[in-house]
C-alpha positions as CSV (number, residue, x, y, z in Angstrom):
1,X,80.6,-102.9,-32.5
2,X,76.8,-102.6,-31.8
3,X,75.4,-98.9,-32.4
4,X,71.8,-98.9,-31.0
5,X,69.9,-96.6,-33.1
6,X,68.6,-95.0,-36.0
7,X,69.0,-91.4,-36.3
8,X,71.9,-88.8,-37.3
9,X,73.7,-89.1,-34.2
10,X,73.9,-92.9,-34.6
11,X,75.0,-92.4,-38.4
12,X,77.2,-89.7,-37.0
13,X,79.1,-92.5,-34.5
14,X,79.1,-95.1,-37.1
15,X,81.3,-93.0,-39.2
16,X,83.4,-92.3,-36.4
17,X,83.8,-95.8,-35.5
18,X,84.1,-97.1,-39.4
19,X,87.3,-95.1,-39.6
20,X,89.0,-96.4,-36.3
21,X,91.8,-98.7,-36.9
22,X,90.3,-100.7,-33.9
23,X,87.4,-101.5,-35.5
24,X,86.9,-104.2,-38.2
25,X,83.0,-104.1,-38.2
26,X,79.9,-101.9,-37.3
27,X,76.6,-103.4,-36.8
28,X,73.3,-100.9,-36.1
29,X,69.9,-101.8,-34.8
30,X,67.7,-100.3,-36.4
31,X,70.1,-97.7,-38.6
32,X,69.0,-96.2,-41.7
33,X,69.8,-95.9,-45.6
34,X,72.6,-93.8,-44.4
35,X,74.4,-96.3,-42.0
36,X,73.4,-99.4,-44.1
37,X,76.2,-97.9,-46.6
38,X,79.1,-98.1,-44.3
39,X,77.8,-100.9,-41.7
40,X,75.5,-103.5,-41.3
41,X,72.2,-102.7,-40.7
42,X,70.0,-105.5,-38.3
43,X,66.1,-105.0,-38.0
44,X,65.4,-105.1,-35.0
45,X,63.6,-102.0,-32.9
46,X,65.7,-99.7,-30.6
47,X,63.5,-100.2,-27.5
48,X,63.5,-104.1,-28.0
49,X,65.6,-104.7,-25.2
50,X,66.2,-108.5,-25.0
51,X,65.8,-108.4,-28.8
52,X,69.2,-106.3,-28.6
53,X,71.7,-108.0,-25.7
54,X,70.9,-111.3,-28.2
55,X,71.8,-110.0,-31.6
56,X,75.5,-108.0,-29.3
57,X,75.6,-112.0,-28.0
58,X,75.4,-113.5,-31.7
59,X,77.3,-110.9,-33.3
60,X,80.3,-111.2,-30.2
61,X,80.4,-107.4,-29.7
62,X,82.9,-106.2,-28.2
63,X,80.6,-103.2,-27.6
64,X,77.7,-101.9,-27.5
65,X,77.0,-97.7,-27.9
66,X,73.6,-96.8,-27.2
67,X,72.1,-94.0,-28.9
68,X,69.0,-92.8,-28.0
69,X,67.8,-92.3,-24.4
70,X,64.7,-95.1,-24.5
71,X,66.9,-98.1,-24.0
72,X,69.0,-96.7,-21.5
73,X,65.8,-95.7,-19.1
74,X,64.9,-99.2,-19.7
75,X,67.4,-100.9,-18.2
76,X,69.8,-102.1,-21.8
77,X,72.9,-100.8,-20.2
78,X,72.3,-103.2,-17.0
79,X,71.4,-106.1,-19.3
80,X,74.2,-105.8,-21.7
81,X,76.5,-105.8,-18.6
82,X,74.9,-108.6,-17.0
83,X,75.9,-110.6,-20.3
84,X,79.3,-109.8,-20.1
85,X,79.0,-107.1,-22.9
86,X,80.9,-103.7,-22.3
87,X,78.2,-100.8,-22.9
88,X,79.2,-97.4,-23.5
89,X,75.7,-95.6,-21.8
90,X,74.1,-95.3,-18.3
91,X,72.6,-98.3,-16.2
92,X,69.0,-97.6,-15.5
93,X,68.9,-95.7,-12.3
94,X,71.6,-93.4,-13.9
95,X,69.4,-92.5,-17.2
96,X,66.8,-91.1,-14.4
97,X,68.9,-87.8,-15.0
98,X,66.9,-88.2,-18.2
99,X,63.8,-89.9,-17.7
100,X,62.6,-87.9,-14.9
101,X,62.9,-84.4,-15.0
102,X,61.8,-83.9,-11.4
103,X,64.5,-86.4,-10.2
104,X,66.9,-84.4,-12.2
105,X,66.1,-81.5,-10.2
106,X,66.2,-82.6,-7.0
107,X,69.7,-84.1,-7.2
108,X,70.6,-80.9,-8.6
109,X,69.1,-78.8,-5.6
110,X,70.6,-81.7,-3.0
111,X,74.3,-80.9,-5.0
112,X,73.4,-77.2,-4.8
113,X,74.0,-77.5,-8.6
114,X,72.6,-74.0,-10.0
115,X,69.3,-74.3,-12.7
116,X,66.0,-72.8,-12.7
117,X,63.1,-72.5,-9.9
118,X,60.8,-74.8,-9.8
119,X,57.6,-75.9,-9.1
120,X,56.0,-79.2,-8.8
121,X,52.2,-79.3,-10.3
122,X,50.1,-82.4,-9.2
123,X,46.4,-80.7,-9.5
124,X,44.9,-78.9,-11.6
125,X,44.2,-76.8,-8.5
126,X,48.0,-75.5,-8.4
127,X,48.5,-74.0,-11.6
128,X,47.0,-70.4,-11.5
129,X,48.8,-69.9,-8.0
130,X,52.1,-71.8,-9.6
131,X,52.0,-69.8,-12.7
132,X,51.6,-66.1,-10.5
133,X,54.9,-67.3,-8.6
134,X,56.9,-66.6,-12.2
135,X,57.1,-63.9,-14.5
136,X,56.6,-64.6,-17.9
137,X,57.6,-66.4,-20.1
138,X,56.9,-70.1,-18.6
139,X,58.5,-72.5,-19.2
140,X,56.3,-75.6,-18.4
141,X,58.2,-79.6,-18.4
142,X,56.2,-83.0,-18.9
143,X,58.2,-85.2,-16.3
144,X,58.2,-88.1,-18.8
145,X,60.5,-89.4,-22.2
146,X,59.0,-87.4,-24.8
147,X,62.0,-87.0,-27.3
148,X,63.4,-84.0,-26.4
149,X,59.9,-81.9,-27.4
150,X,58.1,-82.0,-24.1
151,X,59.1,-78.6,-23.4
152,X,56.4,-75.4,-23.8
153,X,58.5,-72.1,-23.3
154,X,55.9,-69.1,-23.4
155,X,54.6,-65.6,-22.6
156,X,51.0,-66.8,-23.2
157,X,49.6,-67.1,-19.8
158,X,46.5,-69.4,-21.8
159,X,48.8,-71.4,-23.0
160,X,50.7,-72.2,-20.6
161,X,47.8,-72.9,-18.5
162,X,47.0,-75.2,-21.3
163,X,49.9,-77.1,-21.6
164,X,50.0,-77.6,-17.7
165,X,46.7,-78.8,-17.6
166,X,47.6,-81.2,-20.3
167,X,50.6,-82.2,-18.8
168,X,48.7,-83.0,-15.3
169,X,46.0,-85.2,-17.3
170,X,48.7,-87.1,-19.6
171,X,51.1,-88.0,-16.5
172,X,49.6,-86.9,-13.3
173,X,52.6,-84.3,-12.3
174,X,54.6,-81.5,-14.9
175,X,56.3,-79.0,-13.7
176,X,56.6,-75.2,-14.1
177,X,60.4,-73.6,-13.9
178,X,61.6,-69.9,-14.0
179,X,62.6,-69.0,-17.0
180,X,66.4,-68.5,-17.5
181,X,67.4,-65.8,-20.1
182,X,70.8,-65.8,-21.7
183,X,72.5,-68.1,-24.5
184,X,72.5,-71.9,-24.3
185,X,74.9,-74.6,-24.7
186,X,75.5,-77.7,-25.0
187,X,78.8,-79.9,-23.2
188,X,78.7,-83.5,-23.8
189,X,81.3,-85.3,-21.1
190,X,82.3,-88.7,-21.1
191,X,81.8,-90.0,-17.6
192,X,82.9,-92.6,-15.6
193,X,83.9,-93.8,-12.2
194,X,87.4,-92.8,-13.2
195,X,86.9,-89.7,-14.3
196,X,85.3,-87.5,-17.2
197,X,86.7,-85.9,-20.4
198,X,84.8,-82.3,-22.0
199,X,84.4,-83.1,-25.7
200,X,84.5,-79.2,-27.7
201,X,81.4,-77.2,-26.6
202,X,78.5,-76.9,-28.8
203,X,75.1,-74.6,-29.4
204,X,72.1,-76.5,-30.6
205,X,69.5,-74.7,-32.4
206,X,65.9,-75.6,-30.9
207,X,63.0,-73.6,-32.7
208,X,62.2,-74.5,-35.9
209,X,62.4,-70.9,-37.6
210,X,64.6,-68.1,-38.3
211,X,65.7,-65.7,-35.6
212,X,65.4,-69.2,-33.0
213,X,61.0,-69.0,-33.1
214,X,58.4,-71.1,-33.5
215,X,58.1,-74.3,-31.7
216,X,60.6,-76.3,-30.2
217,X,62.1,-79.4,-31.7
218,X,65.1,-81.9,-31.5
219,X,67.0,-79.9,-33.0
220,X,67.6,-78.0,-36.3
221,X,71.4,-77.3,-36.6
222,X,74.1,-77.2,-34.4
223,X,78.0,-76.3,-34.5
224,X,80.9,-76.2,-32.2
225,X,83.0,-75.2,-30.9
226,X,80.8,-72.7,-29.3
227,X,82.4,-69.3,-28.7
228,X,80.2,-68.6,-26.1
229,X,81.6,-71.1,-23.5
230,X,85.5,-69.7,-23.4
231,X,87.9,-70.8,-21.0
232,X,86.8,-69.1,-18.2
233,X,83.5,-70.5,-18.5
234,X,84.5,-74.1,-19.0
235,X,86.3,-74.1,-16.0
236,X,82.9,-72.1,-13.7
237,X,81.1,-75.2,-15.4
238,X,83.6,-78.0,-14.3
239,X,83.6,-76.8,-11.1
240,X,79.9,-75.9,-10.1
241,X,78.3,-78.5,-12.5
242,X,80.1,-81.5,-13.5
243,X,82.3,-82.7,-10.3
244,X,79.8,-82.5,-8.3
245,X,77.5,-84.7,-10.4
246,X,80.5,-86.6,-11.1
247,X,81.5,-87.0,-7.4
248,X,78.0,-88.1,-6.7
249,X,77.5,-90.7,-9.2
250,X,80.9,-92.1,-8.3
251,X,79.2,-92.6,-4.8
252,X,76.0,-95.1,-5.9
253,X,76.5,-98.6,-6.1
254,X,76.6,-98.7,-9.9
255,X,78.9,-96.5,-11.6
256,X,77.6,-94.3,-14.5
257,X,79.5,-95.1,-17.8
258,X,78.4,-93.2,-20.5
259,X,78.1,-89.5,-22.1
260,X,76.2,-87.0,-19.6
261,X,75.0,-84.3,-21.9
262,X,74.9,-80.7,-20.1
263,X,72.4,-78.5,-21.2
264,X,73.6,-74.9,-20.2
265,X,72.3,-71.3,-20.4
266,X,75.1,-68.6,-20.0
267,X,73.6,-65.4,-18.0
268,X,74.9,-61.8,-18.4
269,X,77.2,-61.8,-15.8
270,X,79.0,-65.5,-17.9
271,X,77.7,-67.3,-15.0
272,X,76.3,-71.0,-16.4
273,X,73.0,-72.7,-15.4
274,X,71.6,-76.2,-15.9
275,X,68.3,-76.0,-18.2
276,X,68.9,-80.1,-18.4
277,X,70.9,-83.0,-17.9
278,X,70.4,-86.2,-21.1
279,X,72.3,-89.3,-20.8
280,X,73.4,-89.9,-24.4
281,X,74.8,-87.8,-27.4
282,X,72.9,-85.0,-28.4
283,X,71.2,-84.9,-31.6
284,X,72.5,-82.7,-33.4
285,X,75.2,-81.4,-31.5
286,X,77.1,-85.5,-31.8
287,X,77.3,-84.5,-35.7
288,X,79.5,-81.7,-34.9
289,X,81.3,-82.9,-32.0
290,X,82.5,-86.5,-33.1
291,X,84.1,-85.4,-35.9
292,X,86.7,-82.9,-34.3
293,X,87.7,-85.9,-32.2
294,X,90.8,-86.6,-33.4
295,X,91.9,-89.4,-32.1
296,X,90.4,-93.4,-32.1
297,X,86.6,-93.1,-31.5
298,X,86.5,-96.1,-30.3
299,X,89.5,-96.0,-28.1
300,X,88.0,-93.2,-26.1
301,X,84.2,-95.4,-25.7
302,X,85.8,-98.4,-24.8
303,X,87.4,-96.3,-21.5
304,X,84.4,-95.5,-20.5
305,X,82.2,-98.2,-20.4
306,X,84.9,-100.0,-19.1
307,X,85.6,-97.4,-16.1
308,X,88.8,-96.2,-17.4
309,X,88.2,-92.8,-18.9
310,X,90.8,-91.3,-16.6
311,X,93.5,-93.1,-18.2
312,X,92.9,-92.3,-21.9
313,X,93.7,-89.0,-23.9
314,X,91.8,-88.0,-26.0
315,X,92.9,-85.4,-28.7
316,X,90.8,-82.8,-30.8
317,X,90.9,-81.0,-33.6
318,X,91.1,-77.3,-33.9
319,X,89.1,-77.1,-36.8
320,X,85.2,-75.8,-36.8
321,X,82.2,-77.8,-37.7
322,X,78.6,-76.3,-38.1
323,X,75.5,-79.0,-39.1
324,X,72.0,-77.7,-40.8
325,X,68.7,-80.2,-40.7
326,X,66.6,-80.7,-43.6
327,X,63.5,-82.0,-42.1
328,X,60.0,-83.4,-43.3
329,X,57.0,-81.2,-44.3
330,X,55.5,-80.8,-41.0
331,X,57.4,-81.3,-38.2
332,X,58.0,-80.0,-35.4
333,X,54.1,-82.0,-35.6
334,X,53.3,-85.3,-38.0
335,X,55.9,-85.2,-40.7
336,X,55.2,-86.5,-44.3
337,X,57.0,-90.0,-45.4
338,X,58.0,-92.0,-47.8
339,X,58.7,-89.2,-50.1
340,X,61.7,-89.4,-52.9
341,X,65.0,-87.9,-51.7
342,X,67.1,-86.6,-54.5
343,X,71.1,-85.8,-53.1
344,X,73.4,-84.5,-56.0
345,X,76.5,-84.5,-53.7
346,X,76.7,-86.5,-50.9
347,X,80.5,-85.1,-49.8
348,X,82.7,-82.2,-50.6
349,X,86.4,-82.6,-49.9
350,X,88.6,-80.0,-48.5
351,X,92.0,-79.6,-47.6
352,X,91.2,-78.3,-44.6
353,X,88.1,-79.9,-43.9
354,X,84.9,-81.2,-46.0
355,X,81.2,-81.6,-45.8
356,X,79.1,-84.4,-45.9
357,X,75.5,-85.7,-45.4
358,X,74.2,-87.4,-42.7
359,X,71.4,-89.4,-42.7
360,X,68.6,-89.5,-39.9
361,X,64.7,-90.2,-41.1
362,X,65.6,-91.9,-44.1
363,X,65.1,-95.3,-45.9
364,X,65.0,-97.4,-48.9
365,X,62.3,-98.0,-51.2
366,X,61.7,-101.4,-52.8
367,X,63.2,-100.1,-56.0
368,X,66.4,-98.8,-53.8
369,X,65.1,-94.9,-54.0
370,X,66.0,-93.1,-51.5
371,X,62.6,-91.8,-49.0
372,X,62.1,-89.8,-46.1
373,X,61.1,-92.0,-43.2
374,X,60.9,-89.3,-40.4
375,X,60.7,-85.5,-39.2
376,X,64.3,-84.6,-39.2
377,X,65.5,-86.4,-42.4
378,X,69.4,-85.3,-43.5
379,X,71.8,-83.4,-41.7
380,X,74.2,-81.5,-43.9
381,X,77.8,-80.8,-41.8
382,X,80.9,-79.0,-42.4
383,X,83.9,-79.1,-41.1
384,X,86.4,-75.9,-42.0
385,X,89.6,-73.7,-40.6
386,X,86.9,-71.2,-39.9
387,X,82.9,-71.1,-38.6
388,X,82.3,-69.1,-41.9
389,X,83.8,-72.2,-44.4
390,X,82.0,-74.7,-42.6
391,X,78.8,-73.3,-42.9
392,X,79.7,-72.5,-46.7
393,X,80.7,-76.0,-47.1
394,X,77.3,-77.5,-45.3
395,X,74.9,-75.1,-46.9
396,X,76.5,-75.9,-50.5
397,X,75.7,-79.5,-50.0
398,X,72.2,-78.6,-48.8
399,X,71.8,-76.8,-52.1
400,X,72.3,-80.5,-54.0
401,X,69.3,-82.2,-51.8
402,X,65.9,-82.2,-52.8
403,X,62.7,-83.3,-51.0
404,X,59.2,-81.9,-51.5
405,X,57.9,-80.0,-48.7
406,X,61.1,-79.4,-46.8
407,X,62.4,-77.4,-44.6
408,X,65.3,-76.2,-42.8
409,X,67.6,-73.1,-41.5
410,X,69.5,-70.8,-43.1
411,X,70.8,-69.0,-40.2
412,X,72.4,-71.8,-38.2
413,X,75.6,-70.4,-36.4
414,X,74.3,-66.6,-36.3
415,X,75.5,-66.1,-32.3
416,X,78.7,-66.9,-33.3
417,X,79.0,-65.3,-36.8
């Protein structure tokens, strides 16, 4: 097995795929101090492209799981296929779901998929008239890869006016949607020709403070499954949101094979909207989600990028998980590195569940100390019979971890608790 990444996610998969009995090894490109513990860590750069289809050729993989959404836009899903290598993520043209937000939304609109109002800004011209079409807050879109922080939500007509002009001089268009209120989450389904399979619903938490303010970020904590999407609402989002992206992309030429992550808000009347559509995992809602899977991780990937998703069955646990990020002094903006990580406990067992750390921004020092290499660092996640125990379980291991300057939630799960 290849994993193509470095971040939490990855090291959340890695686990996953270390304990299948299909597996016998795990290699990562990059990885991190976390995953170079349990697998084999190669040094080569995520968004290296030819760099990566040779080491899956040296190494014989007999897949390749791509992480982050970078590689996919660039085409390593189409290369790895035309080397003979199964990939478990979305050829090129696929990850435009992704790598275009304006493309997302016109197939959307074409599929009469429900999400937000939109306009289209190309001049600076546009924006006051744009921005008098909506009531505030704005919510104003760069169109381009920006890892999952190109996204200004505000009632501050100056800023947004700002960040429009700014996205109009960076990539020539950005677009301003109507807001959607509500509560948001997250479905991540495993797609294919075949079929698709709904992993347990999950609700990220975006804003890097208390009470969900401040800016927005990748992510600060997560857990699942999320109350807020009950059975009634899993079945208005099957049936308005993913067949009909599923019917269409089993219509192009290529078939998608890979995780289509839905990003959802839930209205007052429990009716579900599109905010946006990824390609991959989400980070951090695969830290929560890949460990109720209880059957072979690897099993269940190899279906899909193989086109066969329809004929596996999958099984999940009924257990709850809830995940908390540490992250680096600084972020959301430049984060400090290469600062000394101390982690008194890196697991807590349970009978019915346990806790342990995941690693995302870290590495090792020359003198094997373990530093902080990014803006999200460690993710501490719990897995429990209730909501309640697994956040006890991940905020007691967060308790163990020191790292100057850093940061993190303490009220991860509150919607739900």
């Amino acid at each position: 097995m290849l994993v193509v990444g470095g971040g939490g996610r990855e090291h959340a998969l890695a686990l996953g795929l270390v304990a299948s009995p299909s597996v016998g090894e795990v290699h990562l490109a990059p990885g991190n101090a976390g995953t170079a513990s349990i697998a084999t860590n190669h040094d080569v750069s995520d968004s290296d492209v030819e760099a990566l289809v040779e080491l899956a050729q040296s190494l014989d993989c007999d897949l390749v799981v791509v992480g982050p959404e970078g590689p996919l836009v660039n085409g390593l899903a189409d290369s790895c296929r035309a080397a003979g290598i199964p990939c478990f993520g979305p050829h090129s043209e696929g990850a435009e779901l992704e790598g275009s937000k304006l493309y997302a939304k016109q197939v959307m609109n074409n599929l009469n998929i429900p999400t937000a109002a939109f306009h289209l800004i190309d001049s600076a011209s546009q924006i006051d008239a744009a921005l008098d079409d909506f009531a505030p807050p704005w919510v104003v879109k760069r169109d381009v890869l920006v890892g999952g922080k190109g996204v200004v939500v505000t009632s501050e007509r100056e800023e947004a006016s700002s960040a429009l002009h700014e996205g109009v001089s960076l990539d020539g268009v950005v677009l301003l949607e109507e807001f959607l209120s509500g509560e948001e989450a997250s479905m991540l389904v495993m797609l294919d020709e075949s079929g698709w399979v709904a992993l347990p619903a999950s609700q990220d938490h975006k804003r890097v403070g208390e009470d969900d303010t401040g800016p927005n970020t990748g992510g600060m904590g997560a857990y699942a499954p999320a109350p807020v999407v009950t059975e009634e609402l899993r079945q208005k989002v099957f049936e308005r949101i993913v067949d009909p992206m599923h019917e269409w992309l089993t219509a192009q030429d290529t078939p998608y094979r890979g995780c289509l992550y839905v990003g959802l808000m839930i209205d007052d009347v429990n009716d579900p909207y599109v905010v946006e559509y990824n390609v991959r995992f989400g980070d951090p809602e695969t830290q929560v989600t890949v460990p109720l899977i209880e059957s072979d991780l690897y099993e269940l990937l190899y279906a899909v990028a193989t086109g066969n998703v329809a004929y596996s069955n999958p099984r999940f646990s009924t257990a709850h998980a809830m995940t908390v990020v540490l992250a680096s002094e600084g972020y959301p903006g430049p984060p400090r590195k290469g600062l000394p990580i101390t982690i008194e406990h890196a697991m807590i067992a349970q009978e019915e569940g346990g806790a342990f750390v995941h690693h995302a921004g870290t590495a090792s020092a020359d003198n094997g100390q373990l530093v902080s290499s990014g803006g999200r660092v460690l993710a501490c996640t719990g897995i429990g019979a209730t909501l309640g125990e697994a956040r006890e379980l991940a905020y007691s291991l967060m308790d163990g971890i020191s790292l100057e300057g850093s940061h993190y939630r303490s009220d991860i799960g509150y919607r739900a608790l």
